[in-house]
Steps between C-alpha positions, in 0.01 A plus 500: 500500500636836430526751775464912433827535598696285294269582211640870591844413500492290195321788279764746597801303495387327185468904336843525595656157297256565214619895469849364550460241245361739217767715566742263389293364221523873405897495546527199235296661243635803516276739599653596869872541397809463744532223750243489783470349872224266587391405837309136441551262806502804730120645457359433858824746634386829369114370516507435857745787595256772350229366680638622824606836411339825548396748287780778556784217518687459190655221282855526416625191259745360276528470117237143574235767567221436298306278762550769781362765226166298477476371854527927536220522339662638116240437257606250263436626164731850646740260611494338164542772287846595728642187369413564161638841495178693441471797661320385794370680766749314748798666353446592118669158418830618596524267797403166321538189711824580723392850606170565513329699781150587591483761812116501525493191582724464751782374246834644523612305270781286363886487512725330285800556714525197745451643845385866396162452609617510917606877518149586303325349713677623816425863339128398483473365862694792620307757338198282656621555802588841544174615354359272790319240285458157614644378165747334353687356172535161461797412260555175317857340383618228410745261718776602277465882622592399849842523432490814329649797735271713469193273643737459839546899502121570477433230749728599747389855402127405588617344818627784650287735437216288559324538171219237366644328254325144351728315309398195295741278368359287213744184536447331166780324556699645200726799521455487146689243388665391808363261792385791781711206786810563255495889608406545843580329778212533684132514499350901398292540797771389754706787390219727662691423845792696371276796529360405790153478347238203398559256194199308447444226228239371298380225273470730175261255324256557727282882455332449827871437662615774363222730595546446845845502543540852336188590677722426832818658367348828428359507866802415658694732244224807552487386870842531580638723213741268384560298171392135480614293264291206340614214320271351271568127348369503180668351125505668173372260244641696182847640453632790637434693159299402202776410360668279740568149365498319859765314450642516849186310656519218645345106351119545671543812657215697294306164473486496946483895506107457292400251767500770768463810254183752633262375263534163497503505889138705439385318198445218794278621699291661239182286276590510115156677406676825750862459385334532109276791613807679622683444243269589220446816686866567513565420150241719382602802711887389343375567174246791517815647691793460249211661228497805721840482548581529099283760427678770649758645271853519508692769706558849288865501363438891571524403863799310567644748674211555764622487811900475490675728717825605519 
């Protein structure tokens, strides 16, 4: 029998994979040029994360961004025409996949420098604070940023001056290419105890999981105006680009990863009549979206200067 809740969950992680999965059908033929980021396998983290936030907190995340975008509340069909370079009314097309921003919805944005995401959102939280709002940012990285310098300087940063800072790190268990227990040492959210502040982790196949655990960390992080860092277990299930051959995977590896992908852990506990209904829906809204999407016209060449300062 299928429950509301997982009927929920599946509909809005299932928007996620299908958006995801257009994009790169849109890659291959063409029409989206460049090399883009995809988040499948790790749906339920931005899904259940964004359930717990508030309305004046703000998402901070990497270059895999598009999930947090939606589970934001982007429109798709805006979000759409970004990645096809239309001029869009996230960003006029000039952000496209790796950069793209949407302020009114609580969006900040993407980063395609590992790691850059941490002092933004330390700015956000800050200014949060200051202006006595019970807000904060919540950024997302990668486990390959936690070696980056700059994510130890804003943490330590955040410690001591006590700022709210939410920090989600997506372990996919790729730093790109390379095993994520072939570059650190030890686990991301035991590293919070160099700061002297909570490291939580989560099962990041599970939305539910995730919604609670961030609902907890940004508590304890507005609470005690600290950072807290949150580890969530998840897998990618495509490469690290479109691009990316896979070679480096292991026999089986993807094969296991499917077994306990989001979906397929949902797909369980829903009846087949519901999973179709949500799916047709989804499919639909998919394609009504991209038509939107390619009927707004390419940016002005006349304006490819707009705003560049010097």
């Amino acid at each position: 029998m299928t429950t509301p809740d997982a009927a929920k969950d599946y509909l809005d992680l299932y928007r996620i994979r299908r958006f995801e999965e257009q994009v790169l059908a849109l890659v291959r033929s063409g029409e989206i040029t460049g090399s883009v980021h995809l988040c499948i396998g790790q749906e339920a983290v931005p899904v259940g994360a964004c359930r717990s936030l508030r309305p004046d907190d703000r998402v901070v995340a990497t270059y895999r961004g598009h999930g947090w975008a939606l589970s934001s509340g982007v429109p798709m069909a805006a979000l759409f025409a970004e990645l096809l370079g239309r001029a869009s009314p996230l960003c006029g097309g000039r952000g496209g996949s790796a950069h793209l921003m949407a302020p009114a919805f609580g969006f900040l944005g993407e980063n395609s420098i590992v790691g850059a995401g941490l002092p933004m959102g330390l700015g956000t939280s800050l200014a949060a604070k200051f202006q006595g709002r019970e807000a904060l940012a919540l950024v997302t990285v990668g486990d390959g940023a936690l070696n980056q310098g700059v994510v130890h300087e804003t943490l330590n940063m955040a410690a001591v001056l006590h700022v709210p800072l939410l920090v989600m790190v997506e372990n996919n268990g790729y730093a790109e290419m390379t095993p994520a227990d072939a570059l650190t040492a030890v686990p991301a959210h035991t590293r919070a105890a160099a700061y002297g502040v909570p490291g939580l982790v989560v099962d990041g196949n599970d939305a539910v999981a995730v919604q609670a655990v961030t609902a907890e960390a940004r508590e304890r992080s507005l609470g005690e105006s600290i950072p807290v860092i949150v580890e969530a277990m998840t897998h990618r299930l495509v490469g690290h680009y479109s691009g990316d051959a896979q070679s480096y995977r292991p026999a089986g590896e993807l094969e296991d990863a499917r077994k306990r992908e989001p979906l397929a852990r949902l797909a369980t506990r829903l009846a087949d009549s519901e999973q179709g209904r949500i799916e047709t829906a989804v499919n639909t809204e998919i394609r009504h979206a991209l038509e939107s999407a390619r009927e707004y016209p390419f940016p002005d060449p006349a304006t490819v200067r707009d705003n560049l300062y010097a």
